[in-house]
N, C-alpha and C positions, 0 to 999 in steps of 0.2 A: 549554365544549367546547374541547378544545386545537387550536389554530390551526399549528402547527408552526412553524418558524424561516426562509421560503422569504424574503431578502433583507434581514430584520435584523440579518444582522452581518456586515461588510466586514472585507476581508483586506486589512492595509497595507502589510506586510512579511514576507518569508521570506526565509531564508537557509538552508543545506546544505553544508556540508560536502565535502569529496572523499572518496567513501567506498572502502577501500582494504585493506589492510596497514598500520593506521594507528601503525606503530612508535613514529615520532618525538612521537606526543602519546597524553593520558590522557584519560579519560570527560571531565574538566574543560576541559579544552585543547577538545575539540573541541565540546564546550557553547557554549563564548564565541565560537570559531569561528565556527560556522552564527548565534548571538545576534547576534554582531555584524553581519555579512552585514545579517540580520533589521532592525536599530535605522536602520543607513543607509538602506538600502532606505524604511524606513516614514519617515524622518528628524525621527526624537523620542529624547530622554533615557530611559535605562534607569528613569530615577526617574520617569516616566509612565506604568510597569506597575502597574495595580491588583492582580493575583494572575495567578502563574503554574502553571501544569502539567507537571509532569515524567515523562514513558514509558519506563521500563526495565524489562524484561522479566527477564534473567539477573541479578540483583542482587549476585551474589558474585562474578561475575567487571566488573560494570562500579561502580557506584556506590553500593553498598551498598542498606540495606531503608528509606531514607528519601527526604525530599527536599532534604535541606540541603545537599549536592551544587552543586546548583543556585543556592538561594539564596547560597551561599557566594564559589562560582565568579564568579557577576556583580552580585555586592555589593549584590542588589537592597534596595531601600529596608523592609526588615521587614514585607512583605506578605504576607499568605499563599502558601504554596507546595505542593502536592500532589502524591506519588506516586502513580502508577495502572499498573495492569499488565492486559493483555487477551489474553493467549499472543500471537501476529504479532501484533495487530491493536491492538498497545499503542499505537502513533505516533496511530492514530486516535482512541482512545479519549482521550489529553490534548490532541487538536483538540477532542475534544468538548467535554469537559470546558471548556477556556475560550469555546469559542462557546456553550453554555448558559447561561456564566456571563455574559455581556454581554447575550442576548438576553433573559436575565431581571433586568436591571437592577441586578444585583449589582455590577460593575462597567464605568468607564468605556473601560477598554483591559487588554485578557489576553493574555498570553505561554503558548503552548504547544510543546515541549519535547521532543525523540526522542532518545535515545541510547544505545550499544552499543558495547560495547568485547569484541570476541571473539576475536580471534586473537590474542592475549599467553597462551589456551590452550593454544597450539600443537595444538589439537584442527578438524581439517580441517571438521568437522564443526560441530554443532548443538550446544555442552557437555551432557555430561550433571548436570542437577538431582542431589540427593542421591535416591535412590530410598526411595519410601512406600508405604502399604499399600495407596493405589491400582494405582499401578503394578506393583508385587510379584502384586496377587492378579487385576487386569482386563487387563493390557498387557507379561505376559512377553516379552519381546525385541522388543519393536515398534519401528520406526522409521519417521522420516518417507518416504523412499523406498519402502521397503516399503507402507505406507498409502497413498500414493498411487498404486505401482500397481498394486493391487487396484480402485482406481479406475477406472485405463484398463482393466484385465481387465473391468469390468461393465460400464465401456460400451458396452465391444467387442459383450459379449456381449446386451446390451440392443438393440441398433442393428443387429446382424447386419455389424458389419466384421471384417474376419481382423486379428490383432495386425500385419501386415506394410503393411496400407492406415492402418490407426491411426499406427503408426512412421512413416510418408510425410510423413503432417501435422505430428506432432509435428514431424518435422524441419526443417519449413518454418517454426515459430513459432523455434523454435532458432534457425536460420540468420538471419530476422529483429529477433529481440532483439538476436543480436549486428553486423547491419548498421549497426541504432538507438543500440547501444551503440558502436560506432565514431567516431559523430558526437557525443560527449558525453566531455566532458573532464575531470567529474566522476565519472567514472563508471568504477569498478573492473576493470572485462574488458572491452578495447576491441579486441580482433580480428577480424576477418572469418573466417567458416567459411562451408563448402560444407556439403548435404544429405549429400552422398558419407562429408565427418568425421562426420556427426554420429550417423550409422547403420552406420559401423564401429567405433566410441569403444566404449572396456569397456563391459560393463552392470553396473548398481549394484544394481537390486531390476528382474528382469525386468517390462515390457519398457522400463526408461527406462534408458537409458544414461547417461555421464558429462554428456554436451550439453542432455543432460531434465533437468538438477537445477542450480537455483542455488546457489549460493556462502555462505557467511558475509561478511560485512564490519566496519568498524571504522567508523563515522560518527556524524552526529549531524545532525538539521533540524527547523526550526522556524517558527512564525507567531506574527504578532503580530496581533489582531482588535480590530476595536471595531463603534460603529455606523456605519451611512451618515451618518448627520447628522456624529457625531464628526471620519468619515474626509472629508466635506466642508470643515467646519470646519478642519480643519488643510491644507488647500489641495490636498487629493487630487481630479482631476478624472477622472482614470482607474482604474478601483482595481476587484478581485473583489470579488463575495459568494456568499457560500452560501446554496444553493439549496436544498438539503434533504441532513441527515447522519444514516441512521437505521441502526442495530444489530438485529444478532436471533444471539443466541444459541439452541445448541442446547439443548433440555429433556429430551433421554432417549428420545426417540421412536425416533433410528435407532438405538441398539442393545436398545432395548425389542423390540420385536418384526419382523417381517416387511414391515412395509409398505414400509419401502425396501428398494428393493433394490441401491444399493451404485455406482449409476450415474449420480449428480447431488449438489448441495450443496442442502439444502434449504434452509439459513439463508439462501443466499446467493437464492435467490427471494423467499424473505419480506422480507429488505431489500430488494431491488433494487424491489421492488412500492411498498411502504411509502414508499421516495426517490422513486422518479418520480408517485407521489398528493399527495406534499408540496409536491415545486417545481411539478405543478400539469402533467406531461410525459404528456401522451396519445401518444402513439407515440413511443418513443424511439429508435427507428430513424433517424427523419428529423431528429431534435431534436440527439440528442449528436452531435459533433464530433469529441472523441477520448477515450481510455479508458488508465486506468493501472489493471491489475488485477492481483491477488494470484499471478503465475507463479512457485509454487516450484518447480513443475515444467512442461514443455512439456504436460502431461495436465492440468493443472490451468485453464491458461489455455487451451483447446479445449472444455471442458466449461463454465468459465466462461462461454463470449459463448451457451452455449444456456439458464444459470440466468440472465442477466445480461438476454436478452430478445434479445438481437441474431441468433440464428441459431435458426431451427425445430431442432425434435426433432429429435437425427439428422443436421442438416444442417450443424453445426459446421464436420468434415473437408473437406467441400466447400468450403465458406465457404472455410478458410483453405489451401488449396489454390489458388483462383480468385483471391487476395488480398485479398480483401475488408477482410483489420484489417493490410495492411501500409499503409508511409507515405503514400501515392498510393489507397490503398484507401475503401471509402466511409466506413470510420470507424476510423481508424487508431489502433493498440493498441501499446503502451509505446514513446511515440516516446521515452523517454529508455534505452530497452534493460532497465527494468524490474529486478526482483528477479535476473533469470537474468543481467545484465550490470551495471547499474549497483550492484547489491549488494544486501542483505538483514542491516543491521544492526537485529534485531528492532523495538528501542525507534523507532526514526528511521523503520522504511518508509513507515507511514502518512501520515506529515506528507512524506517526500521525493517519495510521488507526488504530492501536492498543487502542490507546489514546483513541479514541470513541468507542471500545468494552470495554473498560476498563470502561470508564463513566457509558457506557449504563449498564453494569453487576452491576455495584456499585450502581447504580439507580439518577447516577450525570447528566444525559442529557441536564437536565433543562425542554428549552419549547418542545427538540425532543425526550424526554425519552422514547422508550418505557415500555409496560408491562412486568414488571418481565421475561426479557430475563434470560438466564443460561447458553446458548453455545454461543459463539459468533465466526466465522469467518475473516479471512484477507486474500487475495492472491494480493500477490508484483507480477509486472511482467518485465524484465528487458529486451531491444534489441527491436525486429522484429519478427515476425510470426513466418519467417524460420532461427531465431537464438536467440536464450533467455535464461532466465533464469525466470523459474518459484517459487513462494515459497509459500506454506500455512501453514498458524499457527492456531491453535485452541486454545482458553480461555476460563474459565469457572470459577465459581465460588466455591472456596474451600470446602470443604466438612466440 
């Protein structure tokens, strides 16, 4: 019977990027970038990678349809190297990919790999793929903005709020992404806004306006893993591990028939259950610390903390309202200013919210550190409401 992976594989090293406008460098450039960070950090020879993982999501505008990118870029020693692609939740998926590979004894130390080259588009936007017969015959003019808020529209309408109490909240996660994001120097949109901007700003796809929708970015982040014994062994006394990293994609259900109804993530319940049975988390209320979750939009991360377990049906608005997921709050949510401010280069999110639980456990914050965290949270999310891929990972600090 599978036992799951809750503290057999330690985290020794990360590095990330400044994720930006990244003009002045290429997918490669900022590879070696956030690698290098990664190698010091863990302080081992790049020639002590047994197999790496590379996450790129848009492949024509960043690194092509392979991995050799990577293996190229940091001249690793002819080991295997893997492309993986998971729509957002690609950064995760080549976390996973090397903590499976170490937990299952395949190797002694794995490099995994985010990155995103988007704006050399000149497309403000999400690029568009070449269009195919899915899209052509299931998703006539669909966009993410739009998909998402049809989200906030059902929850409204599920929960009995007016779109104008929903907008209040929203505003309030807004306004705090970019507080969090002010304090992170990494991090691509670092201004202060008031609720007042963020619910006079254009609207994009009613009811989210410009303030409700993250950005595209140019970055790249990554982790280096092994075991505890290993990361002992090499003189780590301090070091993360993983708690539990589980996925659940969607199978067809919500746009098969009626049983959803249009006002929650299901995938992102069935992970979220599956992660906290693994690390072994009977209330996770009391347990997690803090939380970097998938906010493409200010609707997405309010609906989040009630699939995610943190806020009763219904009681999300309130929740983030009272402040509950700000910095001071009882379990504070994207203290590095998240997807909506520190950026959203597809390939990289997964592994760069790791990067800031990783900080925060290690007590490297800086000016956003909190208090002696111990559990920390992540959830990737990849696609559309009614078609995704959910993922949550739990870290904590080694025993």
């Amino acid at each position: 019977m599978a036992q799951g992976i809750c503290d057999r594989v330690a985290i020794i090293g990360m590095g990330c990027t400044r994720f930006s406008e990244r003009w002045d460098a290429g997918p490669e450039d900022l590879m070696v970038e956030a690698v290098g960070e990664a190698l010091a950090d863990a302080g081992i020879a790049r020639d002590a990678i047994g197999a790496a993982w590379l996450g790129v999501f848009f492949d024509e505008q960043s690194t092509g349809k392979s991995a050799l990118p990577l293996s190229m870029a940091l001249r690793l020693p002819n080991v295997p190297v893997t492309r993986v692609e998971n729509l957002c939740a690609t950064g995760t998926e080549a976390l996973r990919g090397a903590v499976y590979a170490v937990a299952a004894g395949a190797c002694d130390i794995a490099l995994a790999v985010g990155v995103e080259k988007l704006k050399d588009t000149g497309y403000s936007g999400l690029p568009e793929r070449t269009k195919g017969t899915f899209e052509d015959l299931y998703l006539p003019g669909s966009t993410a903005p739009g998909a998402f808020a049809q989200l906030a529209s059902a929850y409204a309408a599920r929960h009995g709020y007016s779109i104008d109490q929903l907008r209040e909240a929203m505003a309030h996660i807004s306004v705090k992404s970019h507080e969090n994001g002010a304090r992170n120097p990494k991090a691509h949109l670092r201004n202060r806004i008031t609720p007042a901007q963020v619910l006079a700003a254009p609207m994009i796809a009613y009811p989210l306006g410009v303030f409700d929708c993250c950005g595209v970015s140019d970055g790249a982040a990554c982790a280096i893993v092994t075991t505890p014994e290993k990361a002992r062994a090499l003189g780590k006394r301090d070091f993360v591990t993983v708690k539990a990293l589980q996925l659940a994609p969607s199978n067809g259900v919500e746009m098969g028939h009626q049983s959803w109804d249009g006002s929650y993530t299901l995938t992102t319940r069935l992970a979220a259950a599956r992660a906290f049975a693994e690390a072994g988390i009977a209330r996770p209320r009391e347990a997690i610390d803090l939380m970097e979750v998938h906010d493409c939009f200010s609707i997405t991360e309010l609906v989040l903390m009630e699939d995610l377990g943190f806020s009763d049906p219904g009681r999300a608005p309130h929740d983030v309202l009272a402040g509950r997921y700000d910095r001071d709050g009882d379990i504070p949510c994207q203290m590095d200013g998240g997807l909506k401010c520190f950026g959203h280069p597809i390939g990289a999110t997964g592994l760069r919210m790791a990067y800031e639980v990783y900080l925060q456990l290690l007590g490297r914050a800086g000016e956003r550190q909190l208090k002696s965290p111990a559990l920390g949270l992540t959830h990737n999310l990849g696609g559309i409401p009614n078609r995704n891929v959910a993922s949550v990972a739990i870290f904590g600090l080694a025993a």
